[in-house]
C-alpha positions as CSV (number, residue, x, y, z in Angstrom):
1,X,206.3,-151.9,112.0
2,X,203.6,-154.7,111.3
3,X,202.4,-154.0,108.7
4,X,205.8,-153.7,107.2
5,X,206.4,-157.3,108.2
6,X,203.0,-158.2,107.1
7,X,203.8,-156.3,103.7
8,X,207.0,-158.3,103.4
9,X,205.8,-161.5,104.2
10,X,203.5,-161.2,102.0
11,X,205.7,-160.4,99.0
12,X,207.6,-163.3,99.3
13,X,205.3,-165.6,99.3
14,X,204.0,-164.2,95.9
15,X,207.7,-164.3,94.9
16,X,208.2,-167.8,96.3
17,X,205.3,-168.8,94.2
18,X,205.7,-167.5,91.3
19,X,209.4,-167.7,90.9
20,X,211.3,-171.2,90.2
21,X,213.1,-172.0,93.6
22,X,216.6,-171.3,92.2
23,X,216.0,-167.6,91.1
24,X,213.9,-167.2,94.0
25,X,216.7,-168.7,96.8
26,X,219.9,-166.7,94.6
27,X,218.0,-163.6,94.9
28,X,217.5,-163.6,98.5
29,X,221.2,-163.4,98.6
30,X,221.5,-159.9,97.7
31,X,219.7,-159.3,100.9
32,X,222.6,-158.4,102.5
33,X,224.0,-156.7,100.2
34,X,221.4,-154.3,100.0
35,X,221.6,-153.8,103.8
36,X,225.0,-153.2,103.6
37,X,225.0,-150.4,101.3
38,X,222.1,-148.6,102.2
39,X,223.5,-148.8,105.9
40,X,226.7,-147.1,104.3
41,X,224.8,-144.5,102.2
42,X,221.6,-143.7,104.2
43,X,223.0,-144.0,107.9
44,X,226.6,-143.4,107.2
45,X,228.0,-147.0,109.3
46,X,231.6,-147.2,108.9
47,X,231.9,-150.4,107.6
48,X,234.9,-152.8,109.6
49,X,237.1,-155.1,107.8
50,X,235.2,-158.1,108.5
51,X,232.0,-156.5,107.0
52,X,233.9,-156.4,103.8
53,X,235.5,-159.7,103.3
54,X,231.7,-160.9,104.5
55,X,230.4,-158.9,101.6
56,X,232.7,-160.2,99.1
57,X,232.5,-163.5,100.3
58,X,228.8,-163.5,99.3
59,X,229.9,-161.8,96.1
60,X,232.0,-164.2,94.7
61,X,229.6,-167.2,96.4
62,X,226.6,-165.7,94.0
63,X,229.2,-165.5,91.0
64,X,229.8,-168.9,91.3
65,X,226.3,-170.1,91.0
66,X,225.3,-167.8,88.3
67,X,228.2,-168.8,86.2
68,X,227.1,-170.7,83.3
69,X,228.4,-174.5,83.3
70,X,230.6,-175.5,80.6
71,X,230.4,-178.4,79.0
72,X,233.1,-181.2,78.3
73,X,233.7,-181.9,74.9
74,X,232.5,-185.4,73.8
């Protein structure tokens, strides 16, 4: 179990520092994401209602930020 905190530690340092901030902090988001459908798929959780409207919380919080700005006309 170390040494897969050691391993993962490691890795995002490298990322940190070799990624600008902003891809590197959006990114991190998906985190959960991940853990919530692999828990799904790979150990078969049953998911509750608040685990969903969590999940698309962060869904629609990472849209926002992606989206690209628009401009007002000058």
């Amino acid at each position: 179990m170390i040494i897969v905190f050691g391993f993962c530690w490691f890795a995002w340092n490298e990322l940190v520092r070799s990624l600008p901030a902003q891809v590197t902090g959006i990114s991190s988001l998906a985190v959960p994401v991940v853990g919530f459908v692999s828990g799904v798929l790979l150990l078969g959780e049953r998911p509750r209602t608040f685990d969903y409207v969590a999940l698309i919380a962060l869904l629609v919080a990472v849209s926002l930020v992606l989206r690209p700005v628009r401009r007002a006309a000058a």
